[in-house]
C-alpha positions in Angstrom: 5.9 -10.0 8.4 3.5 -10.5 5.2 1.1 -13.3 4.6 -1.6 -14.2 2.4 0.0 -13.3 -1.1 2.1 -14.9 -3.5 5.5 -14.7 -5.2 3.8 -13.3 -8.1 1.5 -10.9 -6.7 4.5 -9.5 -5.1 6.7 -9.4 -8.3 3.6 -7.7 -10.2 3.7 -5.0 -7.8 7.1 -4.4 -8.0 7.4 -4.5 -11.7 4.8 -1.8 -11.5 6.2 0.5 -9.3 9.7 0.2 -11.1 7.2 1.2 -14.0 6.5 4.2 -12.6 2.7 3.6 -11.7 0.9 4.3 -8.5 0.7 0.4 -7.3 -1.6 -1.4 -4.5 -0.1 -4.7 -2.6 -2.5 -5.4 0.1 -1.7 -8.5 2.3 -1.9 -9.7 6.3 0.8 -8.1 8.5 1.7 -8.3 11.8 3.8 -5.6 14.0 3.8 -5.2 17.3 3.9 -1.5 17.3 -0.1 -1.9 15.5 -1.6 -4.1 17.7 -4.9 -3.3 16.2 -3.6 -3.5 12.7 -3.7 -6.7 10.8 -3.4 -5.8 7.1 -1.4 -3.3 5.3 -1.6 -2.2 2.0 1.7 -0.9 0.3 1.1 2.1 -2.2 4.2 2.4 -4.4 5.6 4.2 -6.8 8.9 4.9 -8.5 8.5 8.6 -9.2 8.7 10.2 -5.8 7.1 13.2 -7.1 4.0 10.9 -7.9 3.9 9.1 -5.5 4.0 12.3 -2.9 1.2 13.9 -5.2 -1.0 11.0 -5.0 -0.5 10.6 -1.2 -1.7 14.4 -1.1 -5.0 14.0 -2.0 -5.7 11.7 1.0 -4.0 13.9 3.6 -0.8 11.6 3.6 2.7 13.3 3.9 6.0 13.2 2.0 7.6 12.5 4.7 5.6 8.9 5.2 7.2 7.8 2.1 9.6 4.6 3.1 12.6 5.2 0.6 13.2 1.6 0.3 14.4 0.2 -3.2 10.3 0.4 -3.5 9.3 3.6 -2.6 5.6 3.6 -0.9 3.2 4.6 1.9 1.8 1.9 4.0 -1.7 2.1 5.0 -3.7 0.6 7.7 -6.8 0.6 9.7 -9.4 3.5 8.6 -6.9 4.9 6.1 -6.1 1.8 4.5 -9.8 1.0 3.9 -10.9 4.4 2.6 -8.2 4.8 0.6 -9.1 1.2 -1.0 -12.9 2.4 -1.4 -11.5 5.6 -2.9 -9.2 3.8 -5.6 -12.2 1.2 -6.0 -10.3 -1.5 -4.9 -13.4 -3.5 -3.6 -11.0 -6.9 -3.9 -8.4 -6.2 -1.6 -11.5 -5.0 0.9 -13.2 -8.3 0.2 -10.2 -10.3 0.0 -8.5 -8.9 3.3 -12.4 -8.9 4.7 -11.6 -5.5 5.3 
């Protein structure tokens, strides 16, 4: 279940991914599997190929991909926030008071 973005937020990153670009949604999540987890940023990107290349370079694996219409990784906890430091992504840290 996502919180704390909007209809348009959502639409960007998904006109970006279908763009083939390496895109960042972070928002509030909930899953009872992560207990400890309560964001999650989704990492998406059309291209497969990209997106498993990226993923690479922070230790993630192709087979983390979720092949949904969207493909992406979803990160969380100390991933998700090094990651976001890594990509300078300071505003979903801040935002998210990550």
């Amino acid at each position: 279940m996502a919180f704390g973005i909007n209809r348009s937020e959502l639409n960007e990153w998904k006109r970006d991914v279908m763009a083939g670009k390496i895109s960042f949604l972070t928002h509030y999540w909930q899953d009872e599997r992560f207990p400890k987890a309560h964001t999650v940023t989704k990492v998406g990107c059309i291209d497969i190929n990209i997106l498993a290349k990226w993923g690479k370079r922070y230790g993630l694996k192709h087979e983390w991909i979720h092949m949904h219409r969207y493909p992406h990784f979803d990160l969380f906890e100390d991933i998700q926030k090094r990651v976001l430091k890594a990509e300078k992504l300071y505003d979903h840290i801040e935002r998210f008071q990550l």
